[in-house]
Backbone as CSV, one residue per row, in Angstrom:
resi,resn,N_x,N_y,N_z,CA_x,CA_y,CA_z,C_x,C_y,C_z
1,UNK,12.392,-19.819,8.590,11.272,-20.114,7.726,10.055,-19.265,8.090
2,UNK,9.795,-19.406,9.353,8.616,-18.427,9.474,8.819,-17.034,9.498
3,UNK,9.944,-16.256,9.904,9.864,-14.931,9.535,9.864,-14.953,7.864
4,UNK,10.349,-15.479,7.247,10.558,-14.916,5.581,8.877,-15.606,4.973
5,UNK,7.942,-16.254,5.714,6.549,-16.115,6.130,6.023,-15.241,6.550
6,UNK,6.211,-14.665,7.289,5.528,-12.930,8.246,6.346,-12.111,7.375
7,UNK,7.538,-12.385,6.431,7.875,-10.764,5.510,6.936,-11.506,4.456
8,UNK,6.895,-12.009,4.120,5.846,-12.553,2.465,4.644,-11.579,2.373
9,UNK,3.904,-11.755,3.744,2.797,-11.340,4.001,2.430,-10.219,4.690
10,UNK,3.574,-9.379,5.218,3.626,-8.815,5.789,4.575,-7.233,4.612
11,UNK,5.298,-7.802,4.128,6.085,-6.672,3.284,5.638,-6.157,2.271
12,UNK,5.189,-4.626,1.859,4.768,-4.107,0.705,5.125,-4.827,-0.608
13,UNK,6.528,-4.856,-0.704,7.062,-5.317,-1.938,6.658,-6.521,-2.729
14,UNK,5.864,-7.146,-1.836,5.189,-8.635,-2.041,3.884,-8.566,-2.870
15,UNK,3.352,-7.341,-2.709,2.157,-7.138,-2.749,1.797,-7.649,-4.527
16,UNK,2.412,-7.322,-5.101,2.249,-7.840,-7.091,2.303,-9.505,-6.648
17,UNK,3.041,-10.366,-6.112,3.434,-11.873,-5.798,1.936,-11.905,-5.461
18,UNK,1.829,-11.477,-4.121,0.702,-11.815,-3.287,-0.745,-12.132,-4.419
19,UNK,-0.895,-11.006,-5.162,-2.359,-11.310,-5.692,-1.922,-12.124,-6.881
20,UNK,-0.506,-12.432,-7.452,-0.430,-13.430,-8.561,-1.024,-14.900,-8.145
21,UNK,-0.462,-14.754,-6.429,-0.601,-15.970,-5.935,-2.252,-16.768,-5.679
22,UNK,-2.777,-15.399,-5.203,-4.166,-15.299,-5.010,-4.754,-15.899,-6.778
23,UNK,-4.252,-15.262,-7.546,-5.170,-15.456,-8.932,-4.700,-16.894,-8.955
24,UNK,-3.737,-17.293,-9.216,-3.229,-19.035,-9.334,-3.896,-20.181,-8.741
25,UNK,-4.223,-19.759,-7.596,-5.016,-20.316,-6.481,-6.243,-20.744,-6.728
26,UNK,-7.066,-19.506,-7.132,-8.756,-19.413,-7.934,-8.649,-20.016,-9.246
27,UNK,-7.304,-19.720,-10.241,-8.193,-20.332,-11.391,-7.548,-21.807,-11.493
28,UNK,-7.074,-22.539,-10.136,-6.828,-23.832,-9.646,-7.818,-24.303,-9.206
29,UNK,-8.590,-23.818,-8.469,-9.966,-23.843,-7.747,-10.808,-24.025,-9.061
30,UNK,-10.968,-23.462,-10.024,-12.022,-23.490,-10.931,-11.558,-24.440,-11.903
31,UNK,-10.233,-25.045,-12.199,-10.181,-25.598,-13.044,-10.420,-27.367,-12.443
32,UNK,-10.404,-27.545,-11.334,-10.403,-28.407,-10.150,-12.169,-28.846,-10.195
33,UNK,-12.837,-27.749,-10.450,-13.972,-27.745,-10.336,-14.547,-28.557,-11.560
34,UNK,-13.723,-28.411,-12.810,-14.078,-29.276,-14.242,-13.681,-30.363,-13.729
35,UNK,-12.765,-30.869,-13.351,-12.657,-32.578,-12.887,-13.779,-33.174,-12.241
36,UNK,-14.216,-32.702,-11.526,-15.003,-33.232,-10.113,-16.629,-33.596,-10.895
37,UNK,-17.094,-35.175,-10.588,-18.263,-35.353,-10.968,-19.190,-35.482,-10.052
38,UNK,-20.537,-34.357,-10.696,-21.305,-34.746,-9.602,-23.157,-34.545,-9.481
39,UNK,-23.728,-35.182,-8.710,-24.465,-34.939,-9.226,-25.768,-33.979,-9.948
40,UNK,-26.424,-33.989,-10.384,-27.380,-33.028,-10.585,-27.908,-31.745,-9.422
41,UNK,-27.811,-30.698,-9.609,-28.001,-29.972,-8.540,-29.308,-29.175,-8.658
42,UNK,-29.345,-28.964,-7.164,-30.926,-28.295,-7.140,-31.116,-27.066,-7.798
43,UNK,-30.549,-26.307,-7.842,-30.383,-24.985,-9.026,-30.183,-25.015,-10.284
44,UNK,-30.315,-24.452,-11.130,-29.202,-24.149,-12.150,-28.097,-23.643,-11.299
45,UNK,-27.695,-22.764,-10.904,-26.426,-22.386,-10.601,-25.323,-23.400,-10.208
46,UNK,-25.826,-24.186,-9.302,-25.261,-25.560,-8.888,-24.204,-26.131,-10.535
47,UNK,-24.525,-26.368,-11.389,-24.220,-26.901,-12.369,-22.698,-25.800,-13.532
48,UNK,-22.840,-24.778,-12.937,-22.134,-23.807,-13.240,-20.193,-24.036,-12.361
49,UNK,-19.663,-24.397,-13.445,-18.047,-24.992,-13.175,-17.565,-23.314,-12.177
50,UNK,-16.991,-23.581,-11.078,-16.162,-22.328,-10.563,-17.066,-22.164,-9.535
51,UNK,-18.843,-21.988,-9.649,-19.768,-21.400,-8.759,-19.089,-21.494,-7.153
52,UNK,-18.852,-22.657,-6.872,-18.719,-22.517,-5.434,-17.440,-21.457,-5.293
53,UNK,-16.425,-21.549,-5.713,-15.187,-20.675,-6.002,-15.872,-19.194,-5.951
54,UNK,-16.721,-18.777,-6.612,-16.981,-17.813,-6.956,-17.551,-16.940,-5.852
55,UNK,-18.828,-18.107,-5.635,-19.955,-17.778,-4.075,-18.662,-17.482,-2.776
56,UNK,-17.617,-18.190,-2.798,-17.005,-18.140,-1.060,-15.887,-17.007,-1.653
57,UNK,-15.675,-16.354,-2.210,-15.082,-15.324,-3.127,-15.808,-14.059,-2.609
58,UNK,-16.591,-14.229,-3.384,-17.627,-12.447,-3.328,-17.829,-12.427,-1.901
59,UNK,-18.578,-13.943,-0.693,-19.084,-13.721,0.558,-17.758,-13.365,1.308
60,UNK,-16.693,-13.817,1.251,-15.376,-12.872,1.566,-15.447,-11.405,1.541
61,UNK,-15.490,-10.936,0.463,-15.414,-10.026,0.228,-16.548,-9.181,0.981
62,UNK,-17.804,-9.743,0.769,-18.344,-8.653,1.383,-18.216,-8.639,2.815
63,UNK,-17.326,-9.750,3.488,-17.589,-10.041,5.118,-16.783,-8.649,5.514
64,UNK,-15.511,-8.419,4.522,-14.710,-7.338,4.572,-14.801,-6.611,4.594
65,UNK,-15.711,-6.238,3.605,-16.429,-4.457,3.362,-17.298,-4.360,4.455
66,UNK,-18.346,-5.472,4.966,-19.103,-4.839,5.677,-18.599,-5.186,7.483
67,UNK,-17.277,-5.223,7.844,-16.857,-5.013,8.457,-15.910,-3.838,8.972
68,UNK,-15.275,-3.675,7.428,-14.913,-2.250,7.526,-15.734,-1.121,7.684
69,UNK,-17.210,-1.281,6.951,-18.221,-0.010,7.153,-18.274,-0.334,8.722
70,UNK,-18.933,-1.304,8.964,-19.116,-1.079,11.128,-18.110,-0.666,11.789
71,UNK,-16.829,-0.870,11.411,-15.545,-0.245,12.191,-15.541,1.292,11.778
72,UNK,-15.448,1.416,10.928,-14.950,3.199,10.356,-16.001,4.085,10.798
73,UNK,-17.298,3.491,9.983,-18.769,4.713,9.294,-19.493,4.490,11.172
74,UNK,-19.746,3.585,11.796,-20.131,3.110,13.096,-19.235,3.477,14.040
75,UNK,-18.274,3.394,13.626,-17.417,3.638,15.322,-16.955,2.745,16.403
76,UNK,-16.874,1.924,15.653,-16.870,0.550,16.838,-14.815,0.596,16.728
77,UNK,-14.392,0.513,15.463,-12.569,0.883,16.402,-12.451,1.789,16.494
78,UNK,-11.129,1.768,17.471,-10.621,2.923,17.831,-9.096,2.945,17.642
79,UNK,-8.478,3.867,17.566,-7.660,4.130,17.250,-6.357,3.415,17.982
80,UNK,-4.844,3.028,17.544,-4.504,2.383,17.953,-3.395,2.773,19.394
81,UNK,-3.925,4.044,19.496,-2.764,4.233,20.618,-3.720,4.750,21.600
82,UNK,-5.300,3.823,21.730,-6.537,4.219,22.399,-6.423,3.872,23.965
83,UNK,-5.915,2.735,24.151,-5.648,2.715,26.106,-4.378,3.422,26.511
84,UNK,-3.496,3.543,25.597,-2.479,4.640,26.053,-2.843,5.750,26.703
């Protein structure tokens, strides 16, 4: 069970599954979000069906990008055959 777990996620060929799975997921998340009552929020945005989905979405994303810029454009990794 867990290796055909580490090939899922791990094997190119997965890769079309992988983001179907990813999209299924989010517009579960957003449709999850129309059920749920609640109350009045301090924003407008607050009141917007998906928002939280959306907000921990993009802040992902950018945790990624701007981790990849400090590794690559900065220099902070190194290459992987570096204590060799």
């Amino acid at each position: 069970m867990m290796a055909k777990l580490v090939n899922f996620f791990g094997d190119k060929k997965y890769t079309r599954t992988r983001w179907r799975l990813l999209v299924v997921i989010l517009v579960g998340i957003v449709i999850a979000d129309f059920m749920v009552a609640r109350p009045h929020g301090y924003n407008f945005w607050d009141a917007i069906p998906g928002w939280g989905a959306l907000l921990g979405f993009i802040g992902c994303g950018l945790i990624v990008l701007v981790s990849k810029f400090i590794g690559k454009k900065i220099g902070l990794s190194k290459k992987e055959d570096y204590y060799d």
